[in-house]
C-alpha positions as CSV (number, residue, x, y, z in Angstrom):
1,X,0.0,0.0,0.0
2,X,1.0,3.6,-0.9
3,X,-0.4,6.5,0.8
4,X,0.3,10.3,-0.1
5,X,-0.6,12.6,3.6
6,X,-0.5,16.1,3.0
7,X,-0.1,18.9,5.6
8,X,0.0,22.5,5.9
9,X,-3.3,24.0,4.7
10,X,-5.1,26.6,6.1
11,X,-6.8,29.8,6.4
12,X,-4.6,33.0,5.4
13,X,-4.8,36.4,4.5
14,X,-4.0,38.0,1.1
15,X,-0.5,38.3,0.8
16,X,0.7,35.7,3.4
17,X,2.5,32.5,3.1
18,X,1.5,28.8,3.3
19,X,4.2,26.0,3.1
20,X,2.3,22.6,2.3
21,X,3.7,19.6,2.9
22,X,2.9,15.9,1.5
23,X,4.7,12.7,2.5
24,X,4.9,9.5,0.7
25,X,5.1,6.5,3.0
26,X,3.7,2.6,2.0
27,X,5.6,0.0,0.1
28,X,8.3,2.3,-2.0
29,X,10.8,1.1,-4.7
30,X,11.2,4.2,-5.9
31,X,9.2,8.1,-6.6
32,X,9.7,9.4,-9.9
33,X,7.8,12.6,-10.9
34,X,5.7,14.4,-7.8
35,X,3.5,17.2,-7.9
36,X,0.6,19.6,-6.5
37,X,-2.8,20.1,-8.5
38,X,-5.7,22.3,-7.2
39,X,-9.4,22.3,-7.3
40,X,-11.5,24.8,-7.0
41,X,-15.2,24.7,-6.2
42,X,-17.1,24.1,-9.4
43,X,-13.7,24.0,-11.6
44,X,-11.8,21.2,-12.9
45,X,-8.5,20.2,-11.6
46,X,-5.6,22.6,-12.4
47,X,-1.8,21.6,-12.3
48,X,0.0,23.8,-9.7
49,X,3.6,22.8,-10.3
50,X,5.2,19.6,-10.6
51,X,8.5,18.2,-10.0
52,X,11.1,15.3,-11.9
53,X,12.8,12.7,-9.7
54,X,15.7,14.9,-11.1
55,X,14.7,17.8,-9.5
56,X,13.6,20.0,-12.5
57,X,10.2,22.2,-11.9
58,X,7.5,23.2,-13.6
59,X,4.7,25.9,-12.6
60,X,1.4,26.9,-14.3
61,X,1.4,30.3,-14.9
62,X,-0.8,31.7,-12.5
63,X,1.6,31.1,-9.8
64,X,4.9,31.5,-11.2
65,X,7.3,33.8,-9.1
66,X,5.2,33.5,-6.2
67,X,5.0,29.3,-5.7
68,X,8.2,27.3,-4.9
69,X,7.8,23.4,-5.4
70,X,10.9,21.2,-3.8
71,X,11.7,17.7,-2.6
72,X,13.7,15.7,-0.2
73,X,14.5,12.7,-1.3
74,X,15.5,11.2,1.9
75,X,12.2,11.8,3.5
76,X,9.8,11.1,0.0
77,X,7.8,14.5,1.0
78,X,7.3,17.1,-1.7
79,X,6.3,20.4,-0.1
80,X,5.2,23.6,-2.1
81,X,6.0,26.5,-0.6
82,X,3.2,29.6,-1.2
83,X,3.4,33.2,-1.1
84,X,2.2,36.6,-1.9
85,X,-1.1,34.5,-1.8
86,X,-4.3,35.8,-3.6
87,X,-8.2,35.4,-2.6
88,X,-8.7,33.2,-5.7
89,X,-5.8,30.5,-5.0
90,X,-8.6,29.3,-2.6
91,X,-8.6,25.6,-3.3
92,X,-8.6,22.1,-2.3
93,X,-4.8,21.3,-2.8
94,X,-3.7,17.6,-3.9
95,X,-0.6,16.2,-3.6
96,X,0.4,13.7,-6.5
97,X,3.5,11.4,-7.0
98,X,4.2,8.6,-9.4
99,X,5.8,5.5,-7.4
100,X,7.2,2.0,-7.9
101,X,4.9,0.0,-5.6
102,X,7.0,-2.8,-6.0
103,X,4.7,-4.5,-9.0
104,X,5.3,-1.1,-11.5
105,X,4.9,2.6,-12.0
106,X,1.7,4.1,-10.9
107,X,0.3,7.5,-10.0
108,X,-1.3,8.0,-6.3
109,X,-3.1,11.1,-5.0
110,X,-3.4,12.5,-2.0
111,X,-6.9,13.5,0.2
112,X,-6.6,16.9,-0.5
113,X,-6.0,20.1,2.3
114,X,-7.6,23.4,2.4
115,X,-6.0,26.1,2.1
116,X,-8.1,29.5,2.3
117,X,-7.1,33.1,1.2
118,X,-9.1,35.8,2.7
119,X,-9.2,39.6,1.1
């Protein structure tokens, strides 16, 4: 079994910081690409940024400059690091992360956190 737990959401004002965090824990042979995606309350699911099991990132626009994804490798977590946040990055945040389960490559997702940007 794989699990993805992420951490970190909340309720913040406009222009504060959120660090989530999301830990990968289960049987692991190995995490290749990880990432966060967002949903927002009658929207589809939007990439946030992702990361490669080298370490290259990727953001969608709306968050370039002010989103910082990173990994430690040591500890499986991926943890996006959020600032200059805006009323409409309210969302349910999801953690994703492709992993060797021991029978192949699959994608897992997390439950989701809150996080909450007030004007």
């Amino acid at each position: 079994q794989v699990q993805l737990v992420e951490s970190g959401g909340g309720l913040v004002q406009a222009g504060g910081s959120l660090t989530l965090s999301c830990k990968v824990s289960g049987s692991i042979g190995g995490i290749n690409a990880m990432g966060w995606s967002r949903q927002i309350p009658g929207k589809e699911r939007e990439l946030v940024a992702g990361i490669s099991g080298g370490g290259s990132a990727n953001y969608a626009d709306f968050v370039k400059g002010r989103f910082t994804i990173s990994r430690d490798n040591a500890k499986n977590t991926v943890i996006l690091q959020m600032n200059s946040l805006r009323p409409e990055d309210t969302a349910v945040y999801y953690c994703a992360a492709v992993v060797n389960n021991g029978d192949g490559w699959r994608d897992y997702w997390g439950q989701g956190t809150q996080v909450t940007v007030s004007p």
